[in-house]
C-alpha positions in Angstrom: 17.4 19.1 5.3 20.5 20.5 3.8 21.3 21.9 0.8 21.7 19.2 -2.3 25.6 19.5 -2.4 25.7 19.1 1.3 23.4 16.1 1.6 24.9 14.6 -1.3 28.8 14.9 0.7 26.8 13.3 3.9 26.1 10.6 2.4 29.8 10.1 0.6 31.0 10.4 4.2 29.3 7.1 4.9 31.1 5.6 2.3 35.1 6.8 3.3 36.8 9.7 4.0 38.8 9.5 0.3 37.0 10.3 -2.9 36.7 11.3 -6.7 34.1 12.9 -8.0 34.2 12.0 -12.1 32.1 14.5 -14.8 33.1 13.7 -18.5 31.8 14.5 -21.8 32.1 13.5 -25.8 33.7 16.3 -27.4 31.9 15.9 -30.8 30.6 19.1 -31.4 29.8 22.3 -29.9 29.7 22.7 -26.3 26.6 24.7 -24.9 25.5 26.1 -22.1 23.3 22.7 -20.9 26.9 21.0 -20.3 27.8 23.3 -17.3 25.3 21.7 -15.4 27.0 18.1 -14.8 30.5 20.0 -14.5 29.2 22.8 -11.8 27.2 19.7 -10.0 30.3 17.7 -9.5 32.2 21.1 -8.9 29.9 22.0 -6.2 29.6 18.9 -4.9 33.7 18.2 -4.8 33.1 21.8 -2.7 30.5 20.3 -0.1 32.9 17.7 0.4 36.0 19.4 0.7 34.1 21.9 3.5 33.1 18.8 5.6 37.2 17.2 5.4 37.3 15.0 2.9 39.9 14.1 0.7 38.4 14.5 -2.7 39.8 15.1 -6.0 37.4 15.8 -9.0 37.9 14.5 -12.5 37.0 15.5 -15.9 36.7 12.8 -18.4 37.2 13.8 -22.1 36.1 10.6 -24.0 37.9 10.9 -27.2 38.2 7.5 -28.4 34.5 7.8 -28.5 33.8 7.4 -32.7 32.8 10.3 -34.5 28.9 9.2 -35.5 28.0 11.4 -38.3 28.9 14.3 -40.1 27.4 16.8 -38.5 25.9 20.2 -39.7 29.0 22.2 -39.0 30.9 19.6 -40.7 31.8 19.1 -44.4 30.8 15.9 -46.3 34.8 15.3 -46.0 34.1 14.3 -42.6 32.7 10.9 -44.2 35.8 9.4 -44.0 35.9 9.8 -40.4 33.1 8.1 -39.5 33.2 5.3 -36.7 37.3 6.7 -35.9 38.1 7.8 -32.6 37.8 11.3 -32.3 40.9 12.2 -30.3 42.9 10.8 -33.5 40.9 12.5 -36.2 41.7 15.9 -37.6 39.6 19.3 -36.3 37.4 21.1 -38.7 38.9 24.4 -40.1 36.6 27.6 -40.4 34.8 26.1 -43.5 34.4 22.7 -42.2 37.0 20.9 -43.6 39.6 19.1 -41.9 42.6 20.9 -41.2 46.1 19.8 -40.4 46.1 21.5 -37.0 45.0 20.0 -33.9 42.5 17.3 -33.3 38.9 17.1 -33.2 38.8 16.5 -29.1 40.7 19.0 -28.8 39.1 22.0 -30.8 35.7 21.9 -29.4 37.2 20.8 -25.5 39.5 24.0 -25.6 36.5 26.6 -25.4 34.8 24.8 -22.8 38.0 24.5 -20.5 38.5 28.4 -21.0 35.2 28.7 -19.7 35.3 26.4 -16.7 38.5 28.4 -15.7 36.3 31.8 -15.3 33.9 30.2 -13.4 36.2 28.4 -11.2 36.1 24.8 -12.1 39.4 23.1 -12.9 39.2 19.4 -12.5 42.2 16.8 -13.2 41.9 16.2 -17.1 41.5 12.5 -18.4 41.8 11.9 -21.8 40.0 8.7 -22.9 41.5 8.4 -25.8 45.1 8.6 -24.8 44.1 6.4 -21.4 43.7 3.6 -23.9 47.0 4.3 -25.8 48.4 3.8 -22.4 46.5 -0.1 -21.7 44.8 1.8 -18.7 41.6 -0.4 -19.7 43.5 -3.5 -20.7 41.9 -5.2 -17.0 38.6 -4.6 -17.4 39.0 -5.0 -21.3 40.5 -8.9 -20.3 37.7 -9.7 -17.7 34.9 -8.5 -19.9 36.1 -10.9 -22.3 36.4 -13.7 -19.9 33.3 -12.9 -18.2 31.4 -11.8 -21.5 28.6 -14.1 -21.3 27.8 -12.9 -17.7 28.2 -9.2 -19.3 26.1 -10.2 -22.2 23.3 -11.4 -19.5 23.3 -8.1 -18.0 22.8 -6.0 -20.4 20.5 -7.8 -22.3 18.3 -8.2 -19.2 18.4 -4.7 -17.5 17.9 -3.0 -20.8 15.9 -5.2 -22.0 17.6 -5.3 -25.3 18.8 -8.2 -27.4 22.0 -8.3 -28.2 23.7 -9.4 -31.6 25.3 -12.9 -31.8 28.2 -11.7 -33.3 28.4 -9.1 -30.1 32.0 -8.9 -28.1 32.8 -6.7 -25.4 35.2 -4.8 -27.4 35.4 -3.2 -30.3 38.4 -3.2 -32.5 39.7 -0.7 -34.9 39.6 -2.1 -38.8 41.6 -1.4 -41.7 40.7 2.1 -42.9 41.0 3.5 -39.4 37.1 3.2 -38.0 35.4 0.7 -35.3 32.3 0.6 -37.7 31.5 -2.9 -39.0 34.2 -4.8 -37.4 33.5 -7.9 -36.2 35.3 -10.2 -33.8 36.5 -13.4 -35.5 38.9 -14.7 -32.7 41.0 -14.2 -29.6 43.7 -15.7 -27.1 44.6 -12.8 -24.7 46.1 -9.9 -25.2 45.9 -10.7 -29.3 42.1 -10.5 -30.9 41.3 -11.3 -34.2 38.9 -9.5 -36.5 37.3 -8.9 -39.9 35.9 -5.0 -40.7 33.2 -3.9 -43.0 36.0 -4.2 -46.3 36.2 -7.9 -45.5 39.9 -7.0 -44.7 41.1 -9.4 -41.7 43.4 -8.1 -39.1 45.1 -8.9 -35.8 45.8 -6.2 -32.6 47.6 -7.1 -29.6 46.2 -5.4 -26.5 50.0 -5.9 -24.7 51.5 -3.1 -27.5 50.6 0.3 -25.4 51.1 3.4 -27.8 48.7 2.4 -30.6 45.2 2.8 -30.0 43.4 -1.2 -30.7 39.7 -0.1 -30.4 37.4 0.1 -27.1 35.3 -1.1 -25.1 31.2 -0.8 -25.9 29.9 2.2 -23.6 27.7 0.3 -21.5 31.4 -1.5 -20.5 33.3 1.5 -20.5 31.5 3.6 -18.6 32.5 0.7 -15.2 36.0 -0.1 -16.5 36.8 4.0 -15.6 35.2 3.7 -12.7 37.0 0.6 -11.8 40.3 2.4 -12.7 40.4 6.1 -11.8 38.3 5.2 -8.5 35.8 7.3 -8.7 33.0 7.3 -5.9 30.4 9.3 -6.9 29.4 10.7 -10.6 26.6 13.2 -11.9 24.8 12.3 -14.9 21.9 13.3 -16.9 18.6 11.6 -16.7 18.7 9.6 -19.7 21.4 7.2 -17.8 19.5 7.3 -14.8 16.7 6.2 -16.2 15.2 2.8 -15.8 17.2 -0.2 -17.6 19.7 2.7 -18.7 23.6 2.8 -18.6 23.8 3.2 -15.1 21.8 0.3 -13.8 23.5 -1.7 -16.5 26.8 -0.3 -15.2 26.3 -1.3 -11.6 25.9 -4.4 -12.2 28.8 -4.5 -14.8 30.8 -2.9 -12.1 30.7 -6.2 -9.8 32.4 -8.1 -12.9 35.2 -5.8 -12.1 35.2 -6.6 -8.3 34.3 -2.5 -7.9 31.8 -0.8 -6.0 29.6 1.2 -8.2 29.9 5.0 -7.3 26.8 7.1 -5.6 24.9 8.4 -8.6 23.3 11.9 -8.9 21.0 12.7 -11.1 20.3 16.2 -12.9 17.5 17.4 -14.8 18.7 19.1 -18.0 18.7 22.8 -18.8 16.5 24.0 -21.1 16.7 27.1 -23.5 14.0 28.9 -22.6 10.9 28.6 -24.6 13.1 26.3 -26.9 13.3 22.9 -25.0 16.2 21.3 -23.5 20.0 22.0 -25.2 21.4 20.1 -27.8 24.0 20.8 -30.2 22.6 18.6 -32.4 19.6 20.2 -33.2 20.7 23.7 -32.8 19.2 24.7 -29.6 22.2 25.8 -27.7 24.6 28.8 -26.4 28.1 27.8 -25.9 29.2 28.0 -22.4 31.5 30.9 -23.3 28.7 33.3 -25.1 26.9 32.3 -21.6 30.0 34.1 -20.0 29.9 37.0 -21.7 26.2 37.7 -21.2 25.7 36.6 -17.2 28.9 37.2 -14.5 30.0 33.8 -13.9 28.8 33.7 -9.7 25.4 34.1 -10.9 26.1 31.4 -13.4 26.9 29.1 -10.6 23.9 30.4 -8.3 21.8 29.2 -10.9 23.0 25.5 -10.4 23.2 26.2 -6.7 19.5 27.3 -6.0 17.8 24.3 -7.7 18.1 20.9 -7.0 19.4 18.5 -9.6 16.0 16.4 -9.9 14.5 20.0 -11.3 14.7 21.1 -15.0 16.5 25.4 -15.5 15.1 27.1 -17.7 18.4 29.1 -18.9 16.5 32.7 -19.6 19.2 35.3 -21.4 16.1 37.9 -21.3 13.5 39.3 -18.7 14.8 36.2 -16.3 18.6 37.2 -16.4 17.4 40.3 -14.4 15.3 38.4 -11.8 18.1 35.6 -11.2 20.8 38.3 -10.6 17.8 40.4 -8.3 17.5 37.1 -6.6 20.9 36.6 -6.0 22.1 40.0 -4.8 19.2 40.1 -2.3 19.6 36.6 -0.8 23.5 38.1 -0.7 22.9 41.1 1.0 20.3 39.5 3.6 22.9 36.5 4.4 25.8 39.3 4.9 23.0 41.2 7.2 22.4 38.5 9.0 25.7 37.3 9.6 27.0 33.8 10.0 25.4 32.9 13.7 22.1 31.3 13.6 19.6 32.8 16.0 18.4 30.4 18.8 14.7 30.9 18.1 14.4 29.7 14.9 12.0 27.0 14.1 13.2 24.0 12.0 11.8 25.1 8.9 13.7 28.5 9.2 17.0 27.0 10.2 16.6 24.7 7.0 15.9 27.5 5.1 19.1 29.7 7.2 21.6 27.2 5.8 20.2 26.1 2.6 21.2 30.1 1.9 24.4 30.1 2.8 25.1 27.2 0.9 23.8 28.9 -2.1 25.9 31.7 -1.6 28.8 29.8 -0.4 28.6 27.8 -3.8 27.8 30.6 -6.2 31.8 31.7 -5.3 33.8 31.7 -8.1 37.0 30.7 -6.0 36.4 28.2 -3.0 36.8 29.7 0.4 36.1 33.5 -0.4 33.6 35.5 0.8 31.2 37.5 -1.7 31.5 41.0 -2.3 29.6 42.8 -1.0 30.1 46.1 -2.8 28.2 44.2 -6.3 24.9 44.6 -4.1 25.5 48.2 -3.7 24.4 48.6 -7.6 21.6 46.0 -8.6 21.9 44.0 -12.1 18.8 46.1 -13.0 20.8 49.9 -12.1 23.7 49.3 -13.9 21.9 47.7 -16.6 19.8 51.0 -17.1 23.2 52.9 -17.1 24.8 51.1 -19.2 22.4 52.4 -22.1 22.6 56.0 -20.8 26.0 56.4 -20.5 29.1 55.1 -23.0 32.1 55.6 -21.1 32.5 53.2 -17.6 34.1 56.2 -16.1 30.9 58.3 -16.0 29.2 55.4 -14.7 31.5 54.8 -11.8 31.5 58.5 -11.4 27.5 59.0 -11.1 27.7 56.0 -8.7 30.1 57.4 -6.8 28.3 60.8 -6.4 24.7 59.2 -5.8 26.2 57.1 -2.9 25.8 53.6 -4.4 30.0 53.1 -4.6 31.6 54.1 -1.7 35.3 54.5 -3.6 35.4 56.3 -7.4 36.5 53.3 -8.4 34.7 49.8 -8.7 35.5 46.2 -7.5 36.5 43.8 -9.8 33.2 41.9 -9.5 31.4 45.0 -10.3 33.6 46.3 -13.3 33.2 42.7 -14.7 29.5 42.5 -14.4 29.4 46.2 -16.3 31.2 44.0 -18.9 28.5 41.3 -19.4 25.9 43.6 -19.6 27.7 45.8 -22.3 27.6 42.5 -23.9 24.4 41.7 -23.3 22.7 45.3 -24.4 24.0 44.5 -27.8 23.3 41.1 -28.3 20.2 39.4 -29.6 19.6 38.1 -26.1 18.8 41.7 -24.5 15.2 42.2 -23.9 13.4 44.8 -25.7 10.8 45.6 -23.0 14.3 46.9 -21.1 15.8 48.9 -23.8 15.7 52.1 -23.4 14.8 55.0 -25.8 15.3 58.3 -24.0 13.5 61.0 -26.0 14.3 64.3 -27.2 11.3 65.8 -28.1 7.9 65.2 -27.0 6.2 61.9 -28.6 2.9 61.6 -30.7 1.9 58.8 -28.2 3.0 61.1 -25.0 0.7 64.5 -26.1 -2.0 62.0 -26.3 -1.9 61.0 -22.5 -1.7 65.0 -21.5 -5.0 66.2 -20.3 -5.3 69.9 -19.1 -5.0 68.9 -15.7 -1.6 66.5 -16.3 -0.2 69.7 -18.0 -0.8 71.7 -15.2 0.8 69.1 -12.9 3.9 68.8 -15.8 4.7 72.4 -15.7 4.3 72.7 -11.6 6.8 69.9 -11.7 9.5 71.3 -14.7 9.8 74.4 -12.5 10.0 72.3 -9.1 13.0 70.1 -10.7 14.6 73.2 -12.5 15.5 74.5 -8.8 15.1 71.4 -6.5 18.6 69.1 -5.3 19.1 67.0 -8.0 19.2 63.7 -6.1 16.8 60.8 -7.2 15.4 61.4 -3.3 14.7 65.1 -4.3 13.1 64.2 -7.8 11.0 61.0 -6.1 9.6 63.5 -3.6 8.7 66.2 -6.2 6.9 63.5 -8.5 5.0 62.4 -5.7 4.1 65.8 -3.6 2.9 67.6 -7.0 0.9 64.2 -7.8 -1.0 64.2 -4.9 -1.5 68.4 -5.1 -2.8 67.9 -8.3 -5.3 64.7 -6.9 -3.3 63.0 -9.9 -3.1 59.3 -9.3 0.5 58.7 -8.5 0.2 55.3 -11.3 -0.6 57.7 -13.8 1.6 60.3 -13.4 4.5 57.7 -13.3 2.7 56.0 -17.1 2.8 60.0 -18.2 6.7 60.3 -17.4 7.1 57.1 -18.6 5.8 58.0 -22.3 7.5 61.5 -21.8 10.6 59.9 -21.6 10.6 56.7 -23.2 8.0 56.6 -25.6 6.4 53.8 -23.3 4.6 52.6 -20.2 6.9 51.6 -18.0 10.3 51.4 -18.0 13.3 51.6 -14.9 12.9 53.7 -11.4 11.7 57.2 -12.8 13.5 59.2 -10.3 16.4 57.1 -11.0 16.3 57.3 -14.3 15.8 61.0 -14.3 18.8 61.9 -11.9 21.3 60.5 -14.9 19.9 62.9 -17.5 21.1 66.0 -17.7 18.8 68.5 -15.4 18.9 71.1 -18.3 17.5 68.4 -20.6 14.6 66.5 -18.7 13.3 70.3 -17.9 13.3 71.0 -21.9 11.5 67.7 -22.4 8.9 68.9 -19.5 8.6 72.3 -20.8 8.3 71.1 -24.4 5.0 69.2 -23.7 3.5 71.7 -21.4 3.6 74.3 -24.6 2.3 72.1 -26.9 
């Protein structure tokens, strides 16, 4: 069994040596987070493909003659007039929601999300639907949709199991005031159409005149007609297509209209915000791919579309789960490098599945194909630096404490490393940060500490202030003191650790104590020590 991305490329390699991967979205709103899923699948899988020497190309399909559909929250009612026109041709919203005079629509909300496919290494070959159309790139499939629509009209109406309208024609023109709303096919004799829109105004468009955009085709139709054109051989997609009687089973079919082989489908499960349900910018459960970015480093990002296969939901967690992911990932990194890249010979089948299925993870969490991880990231876990970043403000004392305690081997980080101290900045003061890992270091002895001091935990507290007021300050030195004067003391070593804990956080828990302690000033966690022991 291989990993997803590589089984998925084996089975491409039955169908040719020569592919393209398609992904494609509707730029009507707000990109979020749930989006990267169908890009990074096709982006991985484009990867697989490449690794076992295939030609393969992917493609990103902005659909902007899709029609705007509503005016949308972030919209302002002047949108209205916009409804049902393309919306590569319509003008973007400004700050307050109003159209402005620069840019389009497409564009505006696609700009973000290409930014952030660049800093996680995905740059596919743009197609812009909208402007394909301009250029009669559909104008085949348009004709033989027309001349076949009773066939087409058969299709959908018995996968789906929908009725169609009478009045129904596989294309839909563009009326008078600018929309595809309401307009209804009167006439045609190939390449002119005739129709009648929802004014009552009557109108002509002759599919021959490239440059001007005539209308398009119905998306059950579409969605073949690129296949049919750009080639693709293989396309992810979200489960609602996938589903029974949905676009793609109507689409196959459709596809054999068009003398075109329908492309190997993948399926994904959505991601869902955790606790919230799955993404939608619609409904406002969403973080845009770029406030994703700033928060997690973009090769954990990907690890998280790399560990789980596409036929299982993610739960996107920006709290507790952040830390586990990247704990995950820089342990199945640093036991692959350990390893190495030879697979021992005594390995049953289960453990050489399990042997690649890593590497492949690791391989595909990359942000640039071909290059090897570094390895200096797992010197500091996501957790460590996370805790440091609270305690100290300038990077430079960071690097500098990592330096001396052994975790950075140079005074200065990696690249990978100073970026990830980056997101987690970020993420410390965002909403998204956790509060169970915020830390509060104390100055004075709490209310909630002094009542967790017994006589003998004092006696143990001041045994332990003098031990760490002479000792190597070294979070080995400190660990061994903690523990030594915990078991001379016949304090159980839990407890002691819940005492420090509310000492020096005002809590029960919190990160490594000894670690935690050798990033405080010595002076100042022998004060705090000392303090309770007098009171």
């Amino acid at each position: 069994m291989l990993h997803w991305a590589d089984f998925t490329a084996s089975r491409l390699a039955g169908r040719g040596s020569t592919h393209v991967v398609s992904t494609g979205i509707t730029p009507s709103g707000i990109f979020h987070i749930g989006h990267i899923r169908e890009i990074l699948t096709g982006d991985m899988l484009t990867r697989a493909a490449l690794d076992a020497g295939m030609d393969v190309e992917m493609i990103f399909i902005i659909d902007t003659a899709d029609p705007l559909r509503k005016v949308y929250d972030f919209l302002a009612p002047e949108f209205e007039n916009y409804i049902g026109h393309p919306i590569g041709a319509i003008p973007a919203p400004d700050g307050a929601g109003k159209p402005s005079e620069g840019g389009n629509y497409g564009e505006h909300f696609l700009s973000p999300f290409v930014e952030a496919l660049k800093l996680i290494g995905v740059e596919p070959r743009l197609v812009d639907n909208y402007q394909s159309y301009l250029e009669g790139r559909f104008n085949p499939a348009i004709r033989t949709f027309i001349d076949k629509r009773e066939q087409a009209r058969e299709i959908i109406e018995r996968v789906s199991g929908r009725e169609l309208e009478d009045d129904w024609f596989p294309f839909n023109p563009v009326g008078s005031d600018g929309s595809m709303d309401g307009v209804v096919v009167v006439g045609h004799d190939w390449p002119v159409i005739h129709w009648r829109d929802s004014l009552g105004v009557e109108g002509s468009c002759d599919l021959s005149q490239t440059g001007v955009f005539h209308g398009k085709l119905p998306w059950r139709l579409d969605w073949p007609a690129k296949w049919a054109w750009l080639g693709v051989t293989c396309e992810p997609f979200g489960k609602d297509h996938g589903a029974a009687g949905g676009s793609y089973d109507t689409g196959s079919e459709l596809s054999a209209l068009l003398d075109y082989e329908a492309p190997l489908p993948l399926t994904y499960e959505w991601i869902q915000l955790k606790g919230m349900g799955a993404m939608s910018s619609s409904s406002g459960i969403t973080i845009g791919p770029l406030e994703a970015l700033r928060l997690v480093p973009p090769e954990i990002l990907r690890y998280l579309i790399a560990r789980n296969k596409t036929n299982r939901h993610i739960d996107f967690d920006t709290g507790d789960a952040l830390i586990e992911l990247a704990d995950e990932y820089e342990h199945l990194l640093g036991r692959v490098a350990q390893e190495g890249d030879v697979m021992a010979g005594d390995l049953k089948r289960r453990q050489k599945v399990a042997w690649e299925v890593d590497r492949a993870q690791i391989r595909l969490s990359q942000v640039k194909r071909g290059t090897q991880p570094e390895l200096e990231a797992t010197s500091v876990s996501f957790r460590h630096l996370a805790m440091l970043a609270q305690i100290r403000e300038r990077d430079d004392d960071i690097w500098g404490s990592l330096h001396s305690s052994g975790h950075l081997a140079a005074p200065q980080p990696s690249t990978t490393l100073a970026k990830r101290l980056s997101c987690i900045r970020v993420w410390i003061g965002s909403e998204h940060f956790p509060e169970g890992f915020r830390l509060r270091i104390q100055s004075q002895p709490s209310a909630a500490a002094l009542e967790n001091v017994t006589p003998q935990t004092r006696e143990y507290l001041s045994a332990l202030a003098a031990e760490l007021a002479h000792c190597e300050w070294s979070t080995d030195s400190i660990s061994n003191a903690i523990r030594k004067l915990a078991n001379e003391y016949e304090i159980v070593l839990r407890q002691a650790f819940i005492l420090l804990y509310w000492i020096f956080l005002d809590q029960h828990y919190g990160p490594k104590m000894a670690s935690l302690l050798f990033e405080l000033p010595r002076s100042e966690v022998v004060a705090l020590l000392g303090g309770v022991v007098t009171e």
